[in-house]
C-alpha positions in Angstrom: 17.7 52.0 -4.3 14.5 50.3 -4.6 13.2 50.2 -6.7 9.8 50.7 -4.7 8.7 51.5 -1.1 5.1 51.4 -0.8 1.8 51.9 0.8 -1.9 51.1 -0.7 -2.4 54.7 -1.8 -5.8 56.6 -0.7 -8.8 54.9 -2.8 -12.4 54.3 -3.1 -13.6 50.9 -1.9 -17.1 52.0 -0.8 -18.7 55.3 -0.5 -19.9 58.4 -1.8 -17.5 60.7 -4.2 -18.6 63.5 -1.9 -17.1 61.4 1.0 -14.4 60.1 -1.1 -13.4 63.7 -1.9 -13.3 64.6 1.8 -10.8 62.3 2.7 -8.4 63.2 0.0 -8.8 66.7 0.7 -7.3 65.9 4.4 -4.6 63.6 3.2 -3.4 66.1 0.9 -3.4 69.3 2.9 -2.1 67.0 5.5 0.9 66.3 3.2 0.9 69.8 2.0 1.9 71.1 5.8 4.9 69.1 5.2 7.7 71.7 5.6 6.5 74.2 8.2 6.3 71.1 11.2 9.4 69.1 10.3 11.8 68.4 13.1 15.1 69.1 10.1 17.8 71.2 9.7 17.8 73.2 6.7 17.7 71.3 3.3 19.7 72.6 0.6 20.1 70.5 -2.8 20.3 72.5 -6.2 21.9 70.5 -9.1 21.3 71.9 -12.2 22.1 69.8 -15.8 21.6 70.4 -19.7 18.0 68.4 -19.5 17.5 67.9 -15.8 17.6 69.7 -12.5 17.3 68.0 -8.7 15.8 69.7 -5.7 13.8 69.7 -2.7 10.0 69.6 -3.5 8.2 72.4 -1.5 5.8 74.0 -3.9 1.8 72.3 -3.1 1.3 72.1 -7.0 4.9 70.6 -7.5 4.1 68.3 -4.5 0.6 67.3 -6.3 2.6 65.8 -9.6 5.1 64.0 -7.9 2.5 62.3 -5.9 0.9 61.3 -9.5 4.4 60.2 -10.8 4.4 58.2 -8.2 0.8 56.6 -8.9 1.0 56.1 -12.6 4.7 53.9 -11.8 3.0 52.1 -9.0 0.1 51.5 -10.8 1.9 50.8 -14.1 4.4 48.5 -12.8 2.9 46.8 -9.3 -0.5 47.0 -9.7 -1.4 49.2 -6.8 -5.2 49.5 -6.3 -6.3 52.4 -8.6 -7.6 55.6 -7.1 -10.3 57.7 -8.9 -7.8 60.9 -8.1 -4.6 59.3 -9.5 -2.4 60.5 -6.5 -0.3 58.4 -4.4 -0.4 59.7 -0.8 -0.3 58.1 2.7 0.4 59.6 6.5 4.5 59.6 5.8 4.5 62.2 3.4 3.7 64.9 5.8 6.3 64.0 7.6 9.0 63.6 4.8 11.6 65.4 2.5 10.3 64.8 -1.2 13.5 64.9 -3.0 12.7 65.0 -7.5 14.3 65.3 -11.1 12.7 67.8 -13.1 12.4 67.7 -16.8 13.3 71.1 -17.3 11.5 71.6 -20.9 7.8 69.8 -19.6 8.8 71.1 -15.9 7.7 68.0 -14.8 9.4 65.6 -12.4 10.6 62.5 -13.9 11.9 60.8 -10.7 11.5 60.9 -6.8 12.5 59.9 -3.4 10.5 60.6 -0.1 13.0 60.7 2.8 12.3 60.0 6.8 14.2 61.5 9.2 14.8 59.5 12.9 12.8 62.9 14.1 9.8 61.8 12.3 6.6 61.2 14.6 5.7 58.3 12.2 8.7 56.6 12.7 10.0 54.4 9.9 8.2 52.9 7.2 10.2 49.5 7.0 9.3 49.0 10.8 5.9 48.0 8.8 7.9 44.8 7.2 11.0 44.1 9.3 12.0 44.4 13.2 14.4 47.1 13.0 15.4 46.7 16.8 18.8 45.5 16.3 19.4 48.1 13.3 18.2 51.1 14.9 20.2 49.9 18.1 23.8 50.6 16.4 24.9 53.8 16.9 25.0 56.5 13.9 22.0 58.6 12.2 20.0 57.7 9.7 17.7 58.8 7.2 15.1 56.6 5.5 14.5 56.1 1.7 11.2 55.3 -0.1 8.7 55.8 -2.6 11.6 55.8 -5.0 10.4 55.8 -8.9 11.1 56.7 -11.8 9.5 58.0 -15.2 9.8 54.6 -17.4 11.2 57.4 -20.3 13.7 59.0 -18.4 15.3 55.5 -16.8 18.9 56.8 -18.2 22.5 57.1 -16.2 21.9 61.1 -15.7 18.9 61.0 -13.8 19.8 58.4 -11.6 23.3 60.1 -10.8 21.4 63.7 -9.6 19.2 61.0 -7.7 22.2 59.8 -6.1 23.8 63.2 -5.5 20.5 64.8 -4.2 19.9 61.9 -1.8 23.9 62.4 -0.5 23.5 65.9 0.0 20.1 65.6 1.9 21.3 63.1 4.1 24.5 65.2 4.8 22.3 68.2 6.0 20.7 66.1 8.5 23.7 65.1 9.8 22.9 61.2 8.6 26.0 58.5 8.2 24.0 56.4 6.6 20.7 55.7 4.5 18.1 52.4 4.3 15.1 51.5 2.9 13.3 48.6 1.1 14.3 47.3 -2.8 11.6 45.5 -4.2 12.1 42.6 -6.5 8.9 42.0 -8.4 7.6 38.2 -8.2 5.8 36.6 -10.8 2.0 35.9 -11.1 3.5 32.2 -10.5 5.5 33.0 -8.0 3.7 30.5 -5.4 3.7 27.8 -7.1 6.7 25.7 -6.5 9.3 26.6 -9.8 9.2 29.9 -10.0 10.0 31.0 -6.1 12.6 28.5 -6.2 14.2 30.6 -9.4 13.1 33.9 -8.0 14.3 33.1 -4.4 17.4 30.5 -5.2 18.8 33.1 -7.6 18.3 36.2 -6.1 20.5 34.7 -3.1 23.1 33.3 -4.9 23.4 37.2 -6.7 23.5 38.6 -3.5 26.1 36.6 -2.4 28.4 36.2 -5.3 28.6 40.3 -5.1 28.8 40.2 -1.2 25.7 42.3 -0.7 24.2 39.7 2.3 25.2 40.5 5.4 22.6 39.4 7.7 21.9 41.2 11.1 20.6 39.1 13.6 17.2 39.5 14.9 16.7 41.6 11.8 14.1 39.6 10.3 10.6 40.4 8.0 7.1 41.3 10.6 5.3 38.0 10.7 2.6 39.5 8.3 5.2 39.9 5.6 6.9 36.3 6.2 7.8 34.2 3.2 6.4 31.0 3.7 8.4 27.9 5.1 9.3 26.1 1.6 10.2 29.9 0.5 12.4 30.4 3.4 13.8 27.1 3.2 15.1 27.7 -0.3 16.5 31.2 0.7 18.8 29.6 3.7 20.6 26.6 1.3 20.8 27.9 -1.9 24.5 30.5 -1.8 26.9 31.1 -4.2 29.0 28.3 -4.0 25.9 26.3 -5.4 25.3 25.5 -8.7 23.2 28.4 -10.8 19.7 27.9 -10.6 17.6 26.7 -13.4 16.4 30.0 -14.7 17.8 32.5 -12.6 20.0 35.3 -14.3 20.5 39.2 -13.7 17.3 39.2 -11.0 18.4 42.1 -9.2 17.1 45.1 -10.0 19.6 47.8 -11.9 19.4 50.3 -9.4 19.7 48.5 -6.4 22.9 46.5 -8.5 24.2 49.6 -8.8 23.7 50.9 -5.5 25.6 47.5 -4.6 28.5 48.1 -6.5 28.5 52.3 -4.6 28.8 49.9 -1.3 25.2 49.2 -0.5 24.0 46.2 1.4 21.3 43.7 2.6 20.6 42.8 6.1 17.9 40.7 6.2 15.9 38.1 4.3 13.2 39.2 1.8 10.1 40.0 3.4 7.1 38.7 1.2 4.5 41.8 0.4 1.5 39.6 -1.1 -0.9 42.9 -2.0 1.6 43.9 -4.2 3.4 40.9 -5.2 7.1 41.6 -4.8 9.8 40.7 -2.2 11.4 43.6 -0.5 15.2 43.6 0.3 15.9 46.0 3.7 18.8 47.8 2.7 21.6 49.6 4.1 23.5 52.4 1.9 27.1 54.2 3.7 27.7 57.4 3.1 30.3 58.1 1.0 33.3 60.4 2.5 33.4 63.3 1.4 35.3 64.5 -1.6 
């Protein structure tokens, strides 16, 4: 999927390091008693390549590095605010299934999904940028994706299959028909200015629809904090694929969620506008596939 599902990680804004220090102790041994107080079913995922193998993350000091893959892509790529212990961590994690790729010669994971279960005491993490009311209404069980990322040298077709497969075989165990999350589209530092949302916007919408990926679910719409503005939304309603191409636009959808597209995924809302991290995020809906 997303590309990216977010929140500011843990940093220092004001304070003593000794204080500073404190806190991070308690989100991470908060996020370290992860497995013990999960309401899941048993979790089994074991795929096993030449270069690469995909589990469950239980181990504390396994836990630890995916939470710093996750801040040096975040960092790297959306600018997250930077954090003196170069973790990315936040109250979901506890409650979550960290799903990686190890690099079976450093032993290092290379990419990762965090996973939320309808059990979860947090709830969902989109509920933060869209009201899920009508989604969560339909019948079925889902499972949440998020915090998807990974390892700018190890972007290839392997990892991102045992990404897939993992995340189909954890959903399976908790009896889940179907997956969502947010894709983020990254905007441009000019993004407000007129031009380039109307490229951004205008084209990601006609993509969307020429691969009929929109299929919008009413009263599924982006948390008034994370609206797009009224010119932004305005271009996202006309512009469609019968239109002619806009100025600019080509290939704006991300390759993952493209090809998550062409597995069956599917959008059900408009973009909701994250300013802090400039980037549009695109609630998604993935089936499961039957079995086979």
């Amino acid at each position: 999927m997303p590309s990216q599902q977010r929140l500011a990680p843990l940093r220092l804004v004001r304070g003593s390091v000794g204080h500073a220090g404190t806190l991070m102790q308690w989100a991470m041994a908060d996020a370290f008693r992860t497995h013990g107080q999960l309401a899941l079913k048993p979790v089994g995922v074991d795929a096993v390549g030449t270069r690469y193998e995909c589990r469950v993350i239980s181990d504390r000091r396994e836990l630890r590095k995916v939470f710093q893959l996750r801040y040096d892509v975040f960092r790297a790529e959306y600018g997250s605010p930077p954090s003196i212990f170069r973790l990315d961590v936040d109250g979901f994690d506890r409650h979550s299934i960290h799903l990686a790729v190890i690099d079976r010669t450093t032993r290092l994971p290379v990419g990762v999904y965090r996973l939320v279960a309808e059990t979860s005491r947090m709830g969902f993490y989109s509920a933060r940028e869209f009201a899920l009311g009508p989604f969560l209404a339909r019948p079925g069980v889902r499972l949440e994706l998020g915090r998807a990322c990974v390892h700018p040298e190890h972007r290839n077709g392997a990892v991102l299959r045992m990404l897939w497969k993992g995340l189909v075989d954890v959903a399976r165990s908790q009896g889940a028909d179907q997956m969502f999350g947010c894709s983020s589209v990254i905007c441009p530092p000019t993004f407000e200015r007129g031009a380039a949302s109307v490229t951004l916007l205008g084209g990601l919408r006609q993509e969307l629809d020429s691969l009929h990926a929109l299929r919008p679910l009413q009263g599924v719409v982006p948390q008034k904090r994370y609206e797009m503005t009224r010119d932004m939304r305005h271009v996202w309603d006309v512009a469609n694929a019968g239109e002619p191409p806009v100025s600019g636009a080509s290939a704006i959808l991300p390759a993952l969620l493209r090809s998550y597209i062409r597995a069956g995924a599917y959008v059900i809302a408009p973009p909701a506008y994250d300013r802090e991290f400039r980037c549009l995020d695109l609630l998604t809906v993935f089936p499961l596939p039957p079995r086979g």
